[in-house]
N, C-alpha and C positions, 0 to 999 in steps of 0.2 A: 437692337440693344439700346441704343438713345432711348427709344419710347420706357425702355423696364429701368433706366435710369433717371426719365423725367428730364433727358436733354435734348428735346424737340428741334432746336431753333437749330439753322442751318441749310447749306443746300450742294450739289453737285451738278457742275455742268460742263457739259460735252461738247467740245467742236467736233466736225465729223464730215465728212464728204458722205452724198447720197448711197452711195455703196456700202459704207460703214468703217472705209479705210481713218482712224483715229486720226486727229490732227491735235486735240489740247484737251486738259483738263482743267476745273478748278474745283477745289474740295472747301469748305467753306461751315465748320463746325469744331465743334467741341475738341474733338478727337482728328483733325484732317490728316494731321502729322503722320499717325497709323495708319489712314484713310489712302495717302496718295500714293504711297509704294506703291501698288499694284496698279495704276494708272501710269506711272512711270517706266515699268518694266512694261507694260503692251506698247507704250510707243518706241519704247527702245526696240521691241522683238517685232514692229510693224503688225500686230495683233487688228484682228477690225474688235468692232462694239460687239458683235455679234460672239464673237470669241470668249469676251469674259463675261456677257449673259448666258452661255452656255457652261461656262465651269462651273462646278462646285464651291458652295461657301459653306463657310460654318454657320450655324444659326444658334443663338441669338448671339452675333457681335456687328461690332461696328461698319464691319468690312460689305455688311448684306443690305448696304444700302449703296455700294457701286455696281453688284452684282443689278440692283434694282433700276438703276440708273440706266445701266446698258440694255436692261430688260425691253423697258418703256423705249428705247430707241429702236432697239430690234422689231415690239411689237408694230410700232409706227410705220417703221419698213413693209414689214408685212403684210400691212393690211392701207399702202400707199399705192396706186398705180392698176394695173391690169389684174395681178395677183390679187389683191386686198377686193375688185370689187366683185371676183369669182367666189372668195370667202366669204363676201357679205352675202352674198346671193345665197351660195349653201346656209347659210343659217338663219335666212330668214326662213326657206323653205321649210327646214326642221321646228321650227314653231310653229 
């Protein structure tokens, strides 16, 4: 929603234990105020990252660039360690 409004500048970042158990946010734009509810309620409800990369957002608002944030941590996870380098292996081979 920032980009279809032309308010780019900003950013969202994650403290996190390698698990994905939440420890902090900080919201850092236009709109944070709207932004940090839902960063607030997973650490109250002990939520991991991975939790509210898998929920549902509405698209196009504001809110679909925390959804994107926990995205990018989750993928990380993923594709960090034993798991991640099984995936790479499968996908090189599918090339």
């Amino acid at each position: 929603r920032a980009r279809t409004e032309g308010g780019t500048a900003g950013f969202i970042k994650l403290v996190h234990k390698k698990n994905g158990e939440l420890l902090g946010a900080t919201v850092v734009a236009e709109r944070a105020g709207e932004m940090i509810h839902e960063w607030i309620i997973a650490l109250d409800r002990g939520l991991k990252v991975g939790d509210l990369a898998a929920s549902i957002h509405v698209y196009p608002t504001y809110s679909m660039g925390s959804m994107q944030a926990a995205a990018a941590v989750r993928v990380a996870q993923l594709l960090g360690g034993a798991s991640g380098k099984v995936m790479r292996g499968l996908a090189r081979l599918s090339r």
